[in-house]
C-alpha positions as CSV (number, residue, x, y, z in Angstrom):
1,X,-16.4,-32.3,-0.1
2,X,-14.0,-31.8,-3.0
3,X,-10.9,-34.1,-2.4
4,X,-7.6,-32.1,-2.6
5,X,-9.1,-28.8,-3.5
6,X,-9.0,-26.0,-0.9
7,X,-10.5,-22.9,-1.2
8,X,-7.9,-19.3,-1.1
9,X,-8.8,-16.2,0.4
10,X,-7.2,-13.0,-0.1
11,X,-7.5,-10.4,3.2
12,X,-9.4,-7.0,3.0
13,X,-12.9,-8.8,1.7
14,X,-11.5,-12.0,-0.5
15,X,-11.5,-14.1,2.4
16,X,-15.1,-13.3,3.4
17,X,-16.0,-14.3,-0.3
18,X,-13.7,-17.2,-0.2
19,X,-15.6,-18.4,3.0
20,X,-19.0,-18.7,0.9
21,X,-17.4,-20.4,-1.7
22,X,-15.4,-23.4,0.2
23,X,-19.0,-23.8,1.9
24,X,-20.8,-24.3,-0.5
25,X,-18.2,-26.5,-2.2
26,X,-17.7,-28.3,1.6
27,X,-14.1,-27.9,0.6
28,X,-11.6,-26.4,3.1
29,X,-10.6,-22.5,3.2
30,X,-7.1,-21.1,3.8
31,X,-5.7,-17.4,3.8
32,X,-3.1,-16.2,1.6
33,X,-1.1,-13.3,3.1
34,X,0.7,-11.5,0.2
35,X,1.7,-7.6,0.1
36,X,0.9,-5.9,-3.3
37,X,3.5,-4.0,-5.3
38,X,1.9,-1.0,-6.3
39,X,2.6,1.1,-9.2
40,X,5.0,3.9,-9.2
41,X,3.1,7.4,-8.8
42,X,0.0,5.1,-8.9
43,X,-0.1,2.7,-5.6
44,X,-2.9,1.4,-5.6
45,X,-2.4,-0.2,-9.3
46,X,-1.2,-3.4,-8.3
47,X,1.9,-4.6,-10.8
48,X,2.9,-7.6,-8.8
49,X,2.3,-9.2,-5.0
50,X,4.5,-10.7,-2.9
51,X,3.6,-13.7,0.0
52,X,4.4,-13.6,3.2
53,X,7.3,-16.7,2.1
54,X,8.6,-14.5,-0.9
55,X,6.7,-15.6,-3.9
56,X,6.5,-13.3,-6.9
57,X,3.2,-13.1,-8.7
58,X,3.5,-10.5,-11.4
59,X,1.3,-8.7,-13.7
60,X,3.4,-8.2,-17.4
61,X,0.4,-7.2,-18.9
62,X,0.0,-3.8,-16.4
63,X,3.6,-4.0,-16.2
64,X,4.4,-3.8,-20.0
65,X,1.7,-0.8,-20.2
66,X,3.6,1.3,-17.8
67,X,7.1,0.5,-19.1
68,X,8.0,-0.1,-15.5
69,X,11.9,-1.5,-16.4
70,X,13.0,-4.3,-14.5
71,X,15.5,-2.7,-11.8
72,X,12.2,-0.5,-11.0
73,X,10.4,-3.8,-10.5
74,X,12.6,-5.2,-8.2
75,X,13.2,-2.1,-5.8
76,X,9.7,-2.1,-5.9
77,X,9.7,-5.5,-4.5
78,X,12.6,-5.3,-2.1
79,X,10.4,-2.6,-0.7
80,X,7.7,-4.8,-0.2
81,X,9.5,-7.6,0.8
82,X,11.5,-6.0,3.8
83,X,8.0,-4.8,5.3
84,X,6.6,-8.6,5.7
């Protein structure tokens, strides 16, 4: 077993994934619950994600490329963030 490391899995297949990892490492596996921000006109392009306890993960590269401003971003968010 690896001391202090535990193993994160992502819903909709990453936790099935993560599951085979933290056994073969014998290290404990826990489940991060986060919401994606999707792109605008493109949803499924993931700019940013938000977890269930309001942490902000976000992706400047994709978000640069779009020229999403930063008032988009954060209705984006707030969207997100009232559906958890």
């Amino acid at each position: 077993m690896l001391h202090d490391s535990v193993v994160l899995g992502l819903p909709r297949g990453g936790v099935a994934v993560a599951a085979v990892v933290a056994a073969a490492l014998r290290a404990p596996l826990d489940v991060v619950l986060v919401r994606k921000v999707g792109a605008p006109r493109q949803p499924e392009l993931a700019v940013a994600a938000v977890s269930e306890d309001g942490v902000l993960v976000r992706n400047d590269d994709v978000l640069e490329a779009l020229r999403i401003p930063a008032g988009e971003l954060a209705a984006l968010v707030a969207r997100e963030r009232a559906l958890t």
